[in-house]
Each structure stands twice: as structure tokens, then as C-alpha cells.
PLY file of the C-alpha trace (Angstrom):
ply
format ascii 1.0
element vertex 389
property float x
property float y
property float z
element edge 388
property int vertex1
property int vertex2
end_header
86.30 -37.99 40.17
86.24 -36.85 36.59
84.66 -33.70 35.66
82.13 -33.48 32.87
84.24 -30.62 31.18
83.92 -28.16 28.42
80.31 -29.24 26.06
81.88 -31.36 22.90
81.63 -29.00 19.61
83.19 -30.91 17.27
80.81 -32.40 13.75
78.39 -34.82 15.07
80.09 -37.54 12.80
83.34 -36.78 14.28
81.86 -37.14 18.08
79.97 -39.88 17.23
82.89 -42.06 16.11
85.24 -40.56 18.58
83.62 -40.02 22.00
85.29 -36.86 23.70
86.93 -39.38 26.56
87.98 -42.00 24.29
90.34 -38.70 21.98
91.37 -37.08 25.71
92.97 -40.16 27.45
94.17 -42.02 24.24
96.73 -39.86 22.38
94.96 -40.31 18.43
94.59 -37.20 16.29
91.17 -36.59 15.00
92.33 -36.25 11.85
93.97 -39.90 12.22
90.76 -41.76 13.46
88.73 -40.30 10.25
91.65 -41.10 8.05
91.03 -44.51 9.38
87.36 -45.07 9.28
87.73 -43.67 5.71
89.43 -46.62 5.15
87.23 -49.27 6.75
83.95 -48.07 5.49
85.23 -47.31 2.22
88.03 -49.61 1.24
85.94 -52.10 2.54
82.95 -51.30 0.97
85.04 -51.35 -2.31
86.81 -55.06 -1.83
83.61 -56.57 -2.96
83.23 -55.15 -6.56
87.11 -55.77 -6.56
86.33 -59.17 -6.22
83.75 -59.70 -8.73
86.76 -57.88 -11.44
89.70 -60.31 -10.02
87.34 -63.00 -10.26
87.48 -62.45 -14.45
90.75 -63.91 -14.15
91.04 -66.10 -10.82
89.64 -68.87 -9.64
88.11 -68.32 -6.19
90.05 -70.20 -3.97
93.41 -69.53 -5.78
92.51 -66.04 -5.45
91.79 -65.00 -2.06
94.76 -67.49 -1.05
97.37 -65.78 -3.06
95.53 -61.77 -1.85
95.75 -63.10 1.92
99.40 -64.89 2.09
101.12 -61.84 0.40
99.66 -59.70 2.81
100.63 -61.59 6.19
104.13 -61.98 4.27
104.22 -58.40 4.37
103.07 -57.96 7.38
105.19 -60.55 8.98
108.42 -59.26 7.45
107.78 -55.99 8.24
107.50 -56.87 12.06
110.60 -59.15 11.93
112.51 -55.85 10.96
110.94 -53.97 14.10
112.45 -57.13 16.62
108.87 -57.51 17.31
108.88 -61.20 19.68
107.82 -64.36 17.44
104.98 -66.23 18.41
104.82 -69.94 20.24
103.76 -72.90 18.77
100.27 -72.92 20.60
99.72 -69.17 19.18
100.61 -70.47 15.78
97.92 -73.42 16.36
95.17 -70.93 17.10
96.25 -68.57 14.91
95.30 -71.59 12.44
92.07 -71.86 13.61
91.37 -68.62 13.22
92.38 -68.32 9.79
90.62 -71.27 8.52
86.90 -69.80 10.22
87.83 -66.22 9.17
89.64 -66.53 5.75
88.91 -69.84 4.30
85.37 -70.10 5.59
84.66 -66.39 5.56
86.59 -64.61 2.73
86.98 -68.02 0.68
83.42 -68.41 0.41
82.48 -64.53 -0.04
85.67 -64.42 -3.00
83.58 -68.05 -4.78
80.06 -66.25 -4.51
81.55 -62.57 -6.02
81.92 -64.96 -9.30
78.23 -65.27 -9.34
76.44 -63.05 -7.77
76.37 -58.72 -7.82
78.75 -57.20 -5.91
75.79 -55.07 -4.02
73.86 -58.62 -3.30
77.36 -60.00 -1.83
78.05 -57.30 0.76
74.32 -56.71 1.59
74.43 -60.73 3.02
77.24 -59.91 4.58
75.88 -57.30 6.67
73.83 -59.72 8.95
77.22 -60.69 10.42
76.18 -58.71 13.61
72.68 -61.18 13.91
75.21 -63.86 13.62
77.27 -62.07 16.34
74.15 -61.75 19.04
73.00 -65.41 18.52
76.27 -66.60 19.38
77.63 -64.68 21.80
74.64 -64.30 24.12
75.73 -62.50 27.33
76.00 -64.23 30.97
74.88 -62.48 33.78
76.96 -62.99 37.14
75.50 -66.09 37.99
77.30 -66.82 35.15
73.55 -67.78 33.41
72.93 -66.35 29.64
71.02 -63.22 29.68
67.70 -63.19 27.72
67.45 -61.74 24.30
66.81 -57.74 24.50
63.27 -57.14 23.00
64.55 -54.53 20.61
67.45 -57.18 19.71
65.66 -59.78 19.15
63.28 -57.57 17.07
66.29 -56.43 15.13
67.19 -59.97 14.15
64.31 -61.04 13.18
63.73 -58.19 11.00
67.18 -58.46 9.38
66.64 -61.75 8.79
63.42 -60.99 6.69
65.85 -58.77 4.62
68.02 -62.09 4.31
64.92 -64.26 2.92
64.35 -61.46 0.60
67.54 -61.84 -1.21
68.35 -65.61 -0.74
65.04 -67.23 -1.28
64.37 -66.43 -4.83
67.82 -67.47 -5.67
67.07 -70.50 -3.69
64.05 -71.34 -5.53
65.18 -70.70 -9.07
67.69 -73.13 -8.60
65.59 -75.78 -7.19
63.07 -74.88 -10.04
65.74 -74.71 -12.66
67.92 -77.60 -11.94
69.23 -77.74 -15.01
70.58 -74.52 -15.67
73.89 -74.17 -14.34
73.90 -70.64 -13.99
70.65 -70.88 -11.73
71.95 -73.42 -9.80
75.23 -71.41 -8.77
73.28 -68.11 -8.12
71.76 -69.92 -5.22
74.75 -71.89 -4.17
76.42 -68.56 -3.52
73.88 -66.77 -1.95
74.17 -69.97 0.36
77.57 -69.68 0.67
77.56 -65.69 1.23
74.59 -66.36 4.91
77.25 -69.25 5.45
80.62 -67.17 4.86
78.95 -64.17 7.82
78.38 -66.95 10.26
82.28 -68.60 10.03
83.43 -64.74 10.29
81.10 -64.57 13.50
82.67 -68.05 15.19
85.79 -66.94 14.14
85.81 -63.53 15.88
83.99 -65.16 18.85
87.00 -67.71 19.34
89.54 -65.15 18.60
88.24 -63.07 21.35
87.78 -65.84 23.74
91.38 -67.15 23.53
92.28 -63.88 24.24
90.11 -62.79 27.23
91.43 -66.21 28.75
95.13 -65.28 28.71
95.98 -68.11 25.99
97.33 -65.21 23.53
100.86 -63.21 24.89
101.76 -61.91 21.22
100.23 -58.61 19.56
97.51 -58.01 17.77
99.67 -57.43 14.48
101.59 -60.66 15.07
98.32 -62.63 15.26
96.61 -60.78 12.18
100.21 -61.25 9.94
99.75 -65.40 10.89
96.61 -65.82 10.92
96.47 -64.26 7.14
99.72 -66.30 6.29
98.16 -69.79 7.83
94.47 -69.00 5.81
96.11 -67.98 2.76
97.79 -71.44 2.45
95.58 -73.19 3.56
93.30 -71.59 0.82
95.88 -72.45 -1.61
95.96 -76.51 -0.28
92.00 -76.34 -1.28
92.45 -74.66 -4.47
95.12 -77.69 -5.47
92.73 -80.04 -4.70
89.69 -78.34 -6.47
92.31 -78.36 -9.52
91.78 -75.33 -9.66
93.24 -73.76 -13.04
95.09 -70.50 -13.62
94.72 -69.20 -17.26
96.91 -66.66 -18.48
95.03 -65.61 -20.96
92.09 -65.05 -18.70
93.94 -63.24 -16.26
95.80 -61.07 -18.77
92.36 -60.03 -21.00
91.58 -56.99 -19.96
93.94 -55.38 -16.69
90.69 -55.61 -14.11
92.02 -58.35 -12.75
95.61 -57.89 -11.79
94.55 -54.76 -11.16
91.77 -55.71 -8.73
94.55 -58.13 -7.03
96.97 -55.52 -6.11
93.93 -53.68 -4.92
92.84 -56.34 -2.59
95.91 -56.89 -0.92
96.99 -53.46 -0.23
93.81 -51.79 0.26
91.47 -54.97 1.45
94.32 -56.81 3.42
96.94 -54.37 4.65
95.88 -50.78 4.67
92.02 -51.75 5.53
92.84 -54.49 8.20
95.23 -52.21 9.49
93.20 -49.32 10.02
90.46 -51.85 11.68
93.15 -53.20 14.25
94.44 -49.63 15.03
91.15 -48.38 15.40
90.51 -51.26 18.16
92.82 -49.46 20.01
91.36 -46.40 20.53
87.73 -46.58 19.62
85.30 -48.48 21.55
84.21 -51.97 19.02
80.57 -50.98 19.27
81.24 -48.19 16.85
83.56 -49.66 14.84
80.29 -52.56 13.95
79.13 -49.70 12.09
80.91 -50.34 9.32
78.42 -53.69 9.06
75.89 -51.74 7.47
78.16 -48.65 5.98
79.90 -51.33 3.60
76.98 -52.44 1.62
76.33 -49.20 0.74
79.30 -48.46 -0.72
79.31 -51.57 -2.43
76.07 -51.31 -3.94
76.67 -47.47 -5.06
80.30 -48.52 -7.06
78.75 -51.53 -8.66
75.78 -49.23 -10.32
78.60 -46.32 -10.95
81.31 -48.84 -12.02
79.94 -51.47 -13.22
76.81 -51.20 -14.35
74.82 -53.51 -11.71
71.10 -52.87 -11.76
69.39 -51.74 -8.37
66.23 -53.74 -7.94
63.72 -52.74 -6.13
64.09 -56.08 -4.04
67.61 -55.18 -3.85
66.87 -52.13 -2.43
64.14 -52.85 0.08
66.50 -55.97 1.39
69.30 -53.55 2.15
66.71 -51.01 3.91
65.70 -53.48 6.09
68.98 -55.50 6.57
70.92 -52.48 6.95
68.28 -50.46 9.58
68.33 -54.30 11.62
71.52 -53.84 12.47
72.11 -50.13 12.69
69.32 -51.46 15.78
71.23 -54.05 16.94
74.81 -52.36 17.38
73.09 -49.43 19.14
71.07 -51.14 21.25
74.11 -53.65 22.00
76.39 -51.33 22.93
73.98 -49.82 25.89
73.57 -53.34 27.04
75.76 -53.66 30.77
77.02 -57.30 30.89
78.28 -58.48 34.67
81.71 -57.75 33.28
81.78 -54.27 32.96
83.20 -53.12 35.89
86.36 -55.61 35.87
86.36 -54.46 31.99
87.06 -50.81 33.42
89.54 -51.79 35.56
91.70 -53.93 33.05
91.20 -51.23 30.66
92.52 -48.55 33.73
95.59 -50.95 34.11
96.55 -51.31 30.59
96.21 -47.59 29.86
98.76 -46.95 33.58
101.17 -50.30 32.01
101.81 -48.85 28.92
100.20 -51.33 26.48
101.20 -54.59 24.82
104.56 -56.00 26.28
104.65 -58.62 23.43
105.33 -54.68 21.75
102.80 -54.32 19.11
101.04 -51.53 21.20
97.98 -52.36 20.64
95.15 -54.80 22.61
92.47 -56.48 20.49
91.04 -59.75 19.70
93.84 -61.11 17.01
91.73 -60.02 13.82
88.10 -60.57 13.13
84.84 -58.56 13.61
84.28 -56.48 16.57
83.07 -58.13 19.30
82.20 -57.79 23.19
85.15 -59.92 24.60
83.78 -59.23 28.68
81.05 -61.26 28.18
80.46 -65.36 28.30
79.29 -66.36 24.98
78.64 -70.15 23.71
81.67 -71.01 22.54
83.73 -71.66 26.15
83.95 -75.45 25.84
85.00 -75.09 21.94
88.09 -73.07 23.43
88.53 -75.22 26.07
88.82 -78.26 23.94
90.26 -76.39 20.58
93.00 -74.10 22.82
0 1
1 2
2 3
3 4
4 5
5 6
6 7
7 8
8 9
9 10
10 11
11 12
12 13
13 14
14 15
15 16
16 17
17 18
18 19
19 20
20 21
21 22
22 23
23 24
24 25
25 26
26 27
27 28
28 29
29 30
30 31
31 32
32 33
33 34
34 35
35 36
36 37
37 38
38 39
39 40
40 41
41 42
42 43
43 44
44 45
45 46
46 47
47 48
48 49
49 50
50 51
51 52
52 53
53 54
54 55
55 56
56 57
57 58
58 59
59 60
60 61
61 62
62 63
63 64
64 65
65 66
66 67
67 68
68 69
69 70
70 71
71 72
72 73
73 74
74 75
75 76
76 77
77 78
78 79
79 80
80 81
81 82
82 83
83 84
84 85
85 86
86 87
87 88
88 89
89 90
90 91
91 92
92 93
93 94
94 95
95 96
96 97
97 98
98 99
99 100
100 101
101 102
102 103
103 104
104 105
105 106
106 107
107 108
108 109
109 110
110 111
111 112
112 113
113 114
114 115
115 116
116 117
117 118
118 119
119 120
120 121
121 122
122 123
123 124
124 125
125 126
126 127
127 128
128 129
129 130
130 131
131 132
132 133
133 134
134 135
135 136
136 137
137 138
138 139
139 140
140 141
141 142
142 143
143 144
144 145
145 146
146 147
147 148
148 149
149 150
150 151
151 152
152 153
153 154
154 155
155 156
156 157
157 158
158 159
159 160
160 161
161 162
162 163
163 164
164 165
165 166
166 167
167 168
168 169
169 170
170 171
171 172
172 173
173 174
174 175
175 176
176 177
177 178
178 179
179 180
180 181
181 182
182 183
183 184
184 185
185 186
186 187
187 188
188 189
189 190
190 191
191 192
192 193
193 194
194 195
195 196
196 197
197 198
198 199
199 200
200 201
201 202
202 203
203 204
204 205
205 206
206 207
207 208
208 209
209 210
210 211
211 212
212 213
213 214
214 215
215 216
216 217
217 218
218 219
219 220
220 221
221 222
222 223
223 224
224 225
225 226
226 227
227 228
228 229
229 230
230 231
231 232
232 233
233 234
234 235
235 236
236 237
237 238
238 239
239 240
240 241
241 242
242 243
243 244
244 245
245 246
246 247
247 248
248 249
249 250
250 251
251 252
252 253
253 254
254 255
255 256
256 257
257 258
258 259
259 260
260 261
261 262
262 263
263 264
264 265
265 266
266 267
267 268
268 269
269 270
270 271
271 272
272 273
273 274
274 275
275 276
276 277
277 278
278 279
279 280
280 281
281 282
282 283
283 284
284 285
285 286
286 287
287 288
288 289
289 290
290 291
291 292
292 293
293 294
294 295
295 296
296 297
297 298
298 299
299 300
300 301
301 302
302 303
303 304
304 305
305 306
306 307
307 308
308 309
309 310
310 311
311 312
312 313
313 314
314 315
315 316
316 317
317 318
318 319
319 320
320 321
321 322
322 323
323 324
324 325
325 326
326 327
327 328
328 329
329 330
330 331
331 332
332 333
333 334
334 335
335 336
336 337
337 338
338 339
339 340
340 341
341 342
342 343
343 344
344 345
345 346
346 347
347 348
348 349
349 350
350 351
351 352
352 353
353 354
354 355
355 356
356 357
357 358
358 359
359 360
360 361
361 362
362 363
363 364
364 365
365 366
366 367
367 368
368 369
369 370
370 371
371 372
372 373
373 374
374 375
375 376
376 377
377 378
378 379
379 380
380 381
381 382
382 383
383 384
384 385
385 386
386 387
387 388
């Protein structure tokens, strides 16, 4: 039987985001884990004001195609010169999957509405992706029945969907009102697509962690991220041929925000941010790595008013308030949730601490890329694998 120990002195941020047990029996520097959340609230944060600069010169679809197959290229080549095992064919075909829910419908649709729409706005939609989360991924109980909503979850989605109507239905309504105006009309087509770009992210991270849970992934969590960015980024690029999309130099060589912004959002959006995420999986329980949901639209919405300009309405503001404190409700209350799982969860977590980790040799466990979620428990999406894996 453990013993409680010596009381934990460190900051309160520090043993908030690294619970005493978590630093003692997984051998990450303090230093290392705030290096990384540094980078995942922050880098984050900052991808979606990048986007609204690359989009100056880019097309959308062209765009976050081109940012996400350079980085899996990277990333791919980079484990090729480790001997890290290649993947099978079936990981390959859910590795496309994922990367058509998580890039193409998820950052594809966020990178088209950063065209037209604040940066601020943008990641403040974005932030419900947790409601999204709890809808879908309902836990089962060992009868293997869903559990009922929590009270104070359910109270947080509603409420953080109130912050959602805020934003979207004025947007909604001057384009319906103004059908004319072109630049009405694509206000609220991206404020559509942003609510619609959270919930692909959410089905995507639900599948990813299903397949996994269920044994039908061997490779690492690296592998999976580097072909799941390479299989979205073309496919991305397919759509983007199709749209005739159209490449201008002159646009793209105006002013250097967006080049600039481009080499920004692969190394710092794609590989060091995704990165950190994936490492952090590793070491730090998923329930506090959600809290970047609601860290990232703050950051957002401070650079675009320092950076560029963006007016905070007071709209805005209240919309973030309530979106933001919604989910800061729903992650806490989430992670004190038991699901019927927990106890085999302990003991697969016990046996891959005593085995040593990954044998496909990326060292780490996770769910292949994608938002955080609770891969113990029996969400809605079991016959999709069934019939998609």
C-alpha cells in the first residue's frame, strides 16, 4: 500500500497540471511538463491569428493541406531514421479516417472560417469541443447501459451552448437578412462551419480512441499522428484541386505575413505543438490536458487585439465568459466522474508502466492524435468502428 508521503509544496499551477503521483512514477522533469503546456496553451492559442495572416495569401483548403503534409513528412522521415516499425495497411486505412474527421473536417473548416471571421470569434467556437465530447461519448455503466447526464454536466452544456448562440446567431441572421451581401453571407457560413469543424474534431478523437482501446492499432502514437497528418494533408489538397482553388503569387508575396504565418503553422501549430500534446498524453492524465479548451481562446483573443487590432465586443466578451466557465465545469466535473472501467484502466495502466511502454517503440500510449478523451468508457460510436475498422 502506498503511503500518502511528504505534503506537495510545489506552485499550485505546477501541482495542478502535474499531480505529485503522476511526476514520482513517470520519470518527466517539471521543468519539461511546463515547457510543454507552454506550448499547447500558447502555441495553440496563437495558430488561430496565424491563420487569419496566412489566409492573406492562401486559399483555405490549399493552405492547411500544404501546413499539415509537410509536417507528417517531417515527422515521418524523422521516424524512418530512428528504425521506428512501419505501419499495416489497415493502420494506414484508419489513419485515413482519422485525418479526414480531424484535419479536413476539423482544421479545413476552422483554416476557411479564419478568412472571415476574427481570430478571437474562431477559437472561442472552438472551445465547445468538450460539449461536443460529453454528448458523444456518454459513459456505460457495467451493464454496459449509458450512464445519465451528470446534473452539473448537463448544466455546463447547456450553458456553453448559450455562449455558442451568442456568437453564431447574429451572424446567422445577418446573412439570412442580408442575402445579398456577400460578405454577410460568408460571416455566417463560417461561424457554421467553425460549431461544425469542433464536432468532426470530437468524432474524430472518439474513433481514434476507440480503435485503439479495441486493440485494432499496434503502431505508436507518433507513427499514427505523422500519417494521419500526411493522409489529411492530401486529401486537403485533392479538395482544394477540385474547388480550383488558385494560388497567387502576388498575394502571397504582398506583405511577408503570410509565408511567415505558414512556417509558423507547421512548426509551431503542427510539429512542436502536436508534439508537446502527444508527449504530454504520456505522462499527464487527459482530463487536464482539456484545459487547454478554454486556455486557447484566450490567448487568441488577447494577440488579435495586441496584434492585430481586432475589437473586443462586449458580446464577444460575455460569449467567451460563459463558453469558457461551461467547460472549465465540464472537464472538472468529468474528470471526478468513475466510469465501470476504472479499475481495469488501473491495471492496464500498472502493466504498461512494469512492460516498459510501446513495443511498436514510439514510447508513448495515446489515442493516435486528436483531443483528449476518456478511452475506458463505451461511447456511441462502437458500431461506426465496428463497421469503419
Amino acid at each position: 500500500m502506498l503511503s500518502k508521503g511528504p505534503p506537495d509544496r510545489r506552485p499550485l499551477f505546477i501541482s495542478h497540471i502535474m499531480p505529485a503521483q503522476v511526476s514520482q512514477t513517470r520519470a518527466a522533469s517539471t521543468l519539461m511538463i511546463v515547457l510543454a503546456f507552454f506550448c499547447l496553451y500558447f502555441f495553440w492559442g496563437s495558430t488561430y491569428l496565424a491563420l487569419r495572416w496566412a489566409r492573406e495569401g492562401f486559399p483555405p483548403f490549399f493552405l492547411s493541406g500544404v501546413r499539415n503534409l509537410i509536417a507528417g513528412l517531417i515527422i515521418h522521415f524523422l521516424l524512418n531514421l530512428r528504425g521506428v516499425p512501419r505501419a499495416t495497411a489497415r493502420e494506414w486505412k484508419i489513419s485515413a479516417i482519422i485525418g479526414a474527421l480531424l484535419l479536413v473536417g476539423g482544421n479545413g473548416l476552422v483554416t476557411f472560417a479564419s478568412g472571415f471571421l476574427k481570430s478571437g470569434i474562431v477559437a472561442v467556437l472552438i472551445a465547445m469541443l468538450p460539449m461536443w465530447m460529453v454528448i458523444l461519448d456518454r459513459p456505460r455503466n457495467a451493464e454496459g447501459r449509458r450512464d445519465p447526464f451528470n446534473l452539473v454536466i448537463l448544466g455546463g452544456v447547456l450553458v456553453g451552448f448559450g455562449g455558442v448562440l451568442i456568437l453564431v446567431i447574429p451572424k446567422l441572421r445577418e446573412a439570412l437578412t442580408h442575402l445579398g451581401d456577400h460578405g454577410a453571407v460568408m460571416e455566417g457560413l463560417a461561424a457554421a462551419a467553425t460549431v461544425a469543424s469542433s464536432l468532426c474534431w470530437a468524432c474524430g478523437s472518439i474513433y481514434s480512441a476507440r480503435v485503439r482501446q479495441r486493440g485494432q492499432i499496434s503502431a505508436g502514437a507518433f507513427r499514427m499522428t505523422g500519417m494521419q497528418l500526411m493522409l489529411g494533408g492530401t486529401m486537403l489538397l485533392v479538395i482544394s484541386l477540385a474547388a480550383r482553388e488558385h494560388v497567387s503569387k502576388a498575394d502571397v508575396l504582398a506583405t511577408p505575413y503570410p509565408l511567415g504565418s505558414l512556417a509558423y503553422l507547421i512548426v509551431f501549430g503542427s510539429l512542436l505543438g502536436f508534439t508537446s500534446y502527444i508527449w504530454l498524453l504520456g505522462v499527464v492524465p487527459s482530463s487536464r490536458i482539456s484545459t487547454y479548451a478554454y486556455v486557447n481562446p484566450i490567448v487568441a483573443v488577447g494577440l488579435g487585439w495586441l496584434l492585430a487590432g481586432e475589437r473586443l465586443t462586449i458580446w464577444m466578451g460575455l460569449a467567451a465568459v460563459v463558453i469558457i466557465a461551461s467547460v472549465a465545469v465540464i472537464v472538472s466535473a468529468r474528470s471526478r466522474t468513475p466510469t465501470a472501467g476504472d479499475d481495469q484502466a488501473r491495471a492496464d495502466e500498472h502493466g504498461d508502466r512494469a512492460g516498459g511502454g510501446d513495443e511498436r517503440g514510439d514510447g508513448v500510449e495515446q489515442d493516435g492524435g486528436g483531443a483528449p478523451v476518456d478511452d475506458r468508457t463505451g461511447g456511441d460510436f462502437s458500431k461506426v468502428v465496428d463497421r469503419l475498422g
